[in-house]
N, C-alpha and C positions, 0 to 999 in steps of 0.2 A: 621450309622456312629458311630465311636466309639471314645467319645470325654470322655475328664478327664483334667479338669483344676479348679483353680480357681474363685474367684471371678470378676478378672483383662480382665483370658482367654474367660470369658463368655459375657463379654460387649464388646470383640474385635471381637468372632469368626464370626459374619456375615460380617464382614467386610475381616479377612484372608482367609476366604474358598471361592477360586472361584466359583462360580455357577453349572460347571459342574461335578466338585470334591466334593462336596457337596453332590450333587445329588444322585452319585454313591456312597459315604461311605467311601472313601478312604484313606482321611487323620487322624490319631493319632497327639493329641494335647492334652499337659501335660502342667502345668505351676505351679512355686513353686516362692518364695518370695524370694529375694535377700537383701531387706531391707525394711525399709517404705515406701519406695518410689516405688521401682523399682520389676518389678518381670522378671523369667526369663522363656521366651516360647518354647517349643521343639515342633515342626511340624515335624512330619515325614510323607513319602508318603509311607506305603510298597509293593505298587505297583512299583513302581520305584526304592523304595531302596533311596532315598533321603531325608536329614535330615536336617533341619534347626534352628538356634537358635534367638531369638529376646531376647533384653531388651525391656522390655514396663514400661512407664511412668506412675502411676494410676493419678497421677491428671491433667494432659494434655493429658493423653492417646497415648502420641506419642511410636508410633513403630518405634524401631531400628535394622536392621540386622546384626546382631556377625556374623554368620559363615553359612556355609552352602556347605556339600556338598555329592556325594554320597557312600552309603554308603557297597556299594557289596563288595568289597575287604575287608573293613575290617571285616565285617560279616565272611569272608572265612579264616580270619586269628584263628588257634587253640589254640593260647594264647599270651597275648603281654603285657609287665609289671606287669605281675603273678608272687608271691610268690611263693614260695614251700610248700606244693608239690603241681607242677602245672598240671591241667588237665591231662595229659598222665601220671604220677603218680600216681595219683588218679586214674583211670581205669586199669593199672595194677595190684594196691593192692585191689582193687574188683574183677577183674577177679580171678584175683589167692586166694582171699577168696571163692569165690561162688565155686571154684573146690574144697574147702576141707570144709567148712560149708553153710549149709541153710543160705538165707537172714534175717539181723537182728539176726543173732548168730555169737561170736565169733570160729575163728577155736581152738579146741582140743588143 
């Protein structure tokens, strides 16, 4: 299981990882600070493609569900509130450099 959180995400996670999802390794769990109080939890499943967010409480420890949902469409989307130059920008000024110089050289 490939786990990454906090001090907050470590004293919850036997309690969010159901047994069998545990077991098998499946869920990604990040957790970062929101303030002194509060931290914010990202469970993703990438089996499923399902993503979830919690507030957690550090001194009551209570968990709250923000949001949650999945996540395959927008994985499929090729850019969405990107600056310029946006992805498809960017690989046509690579493609069309790598036909006239080596990688990590500018062209002539």
């Amino acid at each position: 299981m490939t786990v990454v959180c906090g001090r907050w995400g470590w004293a919850q996670r036997a309690s969010l990882l159901p047994h069998t999802q545990a077991a098998t390794g499946s869920l990604w769990i990040h957790s970062t600070p929101l303030d002194e109080r509060q931290q914010l939890l990202l469970v993703v499943d990438p089996n499923l493609r399902n993503a979830a967010i919690y507030h957690v409480d550090g001194p009551t420890g209570s968990l709250v569900l923000k949001s949650t949902r999945n996540i395959t469409w927008d994985l499929m989307v090729g850019d969405f509130n990107a600056q310029e130059p946006k992805p498809a920008a960017l690989r046509r000024m690579l493609e069309a450099g790598m036909e006239t110089a080596p990688i990590g050289q500018n062209p002539p």
